[in-house]
C-alpha positions in Angstrom: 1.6 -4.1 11.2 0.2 -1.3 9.1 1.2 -1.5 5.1 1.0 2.1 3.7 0.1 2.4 0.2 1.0 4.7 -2.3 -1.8 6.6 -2.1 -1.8 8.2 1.4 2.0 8.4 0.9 1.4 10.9 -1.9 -0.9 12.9 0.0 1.2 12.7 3.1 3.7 14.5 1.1 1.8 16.8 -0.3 0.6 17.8 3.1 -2.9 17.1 2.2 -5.8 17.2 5.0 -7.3 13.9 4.6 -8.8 11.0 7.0 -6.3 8.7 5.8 -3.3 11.8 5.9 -4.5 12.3 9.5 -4.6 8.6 10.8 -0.9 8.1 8.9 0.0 11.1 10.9 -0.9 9.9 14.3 0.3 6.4 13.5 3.6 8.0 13.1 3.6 10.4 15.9 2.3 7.5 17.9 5.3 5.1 16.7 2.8 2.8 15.3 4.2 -0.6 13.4 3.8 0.9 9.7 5.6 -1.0 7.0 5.8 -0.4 2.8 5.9 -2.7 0.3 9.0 -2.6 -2.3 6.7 -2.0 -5.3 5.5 1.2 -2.9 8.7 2.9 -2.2 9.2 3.0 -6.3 6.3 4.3 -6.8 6.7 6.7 -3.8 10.2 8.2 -4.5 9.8 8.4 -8.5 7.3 11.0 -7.9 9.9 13.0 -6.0 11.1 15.3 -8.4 13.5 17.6 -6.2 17.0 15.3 -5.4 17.0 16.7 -1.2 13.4 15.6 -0.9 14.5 12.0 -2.8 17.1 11.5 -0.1 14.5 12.6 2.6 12.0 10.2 2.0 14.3 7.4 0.9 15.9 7.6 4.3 12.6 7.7 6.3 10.7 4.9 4.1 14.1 2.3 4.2 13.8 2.6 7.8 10.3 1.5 7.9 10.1 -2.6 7.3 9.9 -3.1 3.7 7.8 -6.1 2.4 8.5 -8.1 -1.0 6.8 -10.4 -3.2 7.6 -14.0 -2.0 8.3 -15.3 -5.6 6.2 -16.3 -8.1 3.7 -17.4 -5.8 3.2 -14.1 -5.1 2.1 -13.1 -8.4 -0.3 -16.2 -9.3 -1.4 -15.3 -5.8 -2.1 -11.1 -7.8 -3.6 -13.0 -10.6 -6.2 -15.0 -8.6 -7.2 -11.8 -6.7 -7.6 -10.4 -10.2 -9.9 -13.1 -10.9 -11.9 -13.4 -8.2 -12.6 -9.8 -8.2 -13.6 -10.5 -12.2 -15.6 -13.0 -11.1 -17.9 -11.2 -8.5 -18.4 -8.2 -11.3 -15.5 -6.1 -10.3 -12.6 -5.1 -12.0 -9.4 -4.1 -10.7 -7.5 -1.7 -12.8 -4.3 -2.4 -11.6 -2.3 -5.3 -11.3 -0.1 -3.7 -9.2 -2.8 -3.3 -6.1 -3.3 -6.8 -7.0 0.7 -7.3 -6.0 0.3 -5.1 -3.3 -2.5 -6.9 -1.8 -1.1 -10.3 -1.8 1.8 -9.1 -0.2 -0.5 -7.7 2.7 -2.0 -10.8 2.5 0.7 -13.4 2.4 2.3 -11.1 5.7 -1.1 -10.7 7.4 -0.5 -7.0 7.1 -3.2 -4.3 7.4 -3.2 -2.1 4.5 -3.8 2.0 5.0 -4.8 3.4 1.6 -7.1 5.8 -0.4 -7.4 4.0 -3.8 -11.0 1.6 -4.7 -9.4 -0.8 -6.4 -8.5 -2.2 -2.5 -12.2 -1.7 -1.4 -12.9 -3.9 -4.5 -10.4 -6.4 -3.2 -10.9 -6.4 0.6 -14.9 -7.0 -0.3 -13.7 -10.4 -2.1 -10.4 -11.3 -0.6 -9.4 -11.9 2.9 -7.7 -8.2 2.7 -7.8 -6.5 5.7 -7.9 -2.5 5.2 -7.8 0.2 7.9 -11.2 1.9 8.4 -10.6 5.4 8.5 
């Protein structure tokens, strides 16, 4: 299962040419097992200024299987990727990825992104990223 970040989201809707806009689009044309986190669909949809294109994209991403923090687990689970990032020299900017990641990770989910805060994390958590 494929976790798509905010990242290629926005650029998927923007109808961007990108690697990661491309391989998003053949997941989808391929019916590929793509997924979002909760945290992702926010931040997805409250970009969407025009109320047709709101309703749009809300129906296509709740039809997708959404993923949610476990609990506070979770979150000390975002904290120590936070930290073990800090610890190798790296700082992650956003807590946020941090969320997302251990969602990915707690679900074994692949994440599909274009944001180097996750490079930061794959290269010292167990993240798994799509190469594309």
């Amino acid at each position: 299962m494929i976790l798509v970040d905010t990242s290629v989201w926005i650029d998927f809707l923007r109808n961007l040419d990108t690697p990661h806009v491309r391989a998003l689009d053949e997941l989808i044309e391929n019916e590929g097992d793509l997924s979002v986190a909760d945290i992702v669909l926010t931040e997805v949809l409250q970009g969407i200024s025009a109320d047709r294109d709101f309703r749009t994209v809300e129906r296509y991403l709740r039809d997708l299987p959404i993923y949610s923090p476990r609990g506070v687990e979770t979150y000390v689970r975002a904290a120590q990727i936070h930290r073990q990032c800090r610890r190798r020299g790296r700082t992650v900017r956003s807590s946020v990825d941090c969320i997302i990641a251990a969602v990915c990770i707690e679900n074994r989910l692949t994440l599909l992104h274009r944001d180097s805060d996750f490079d930061l994390i794959e290269a010292c958590t167990s993240l798994r990223c799509c190469r594309v």
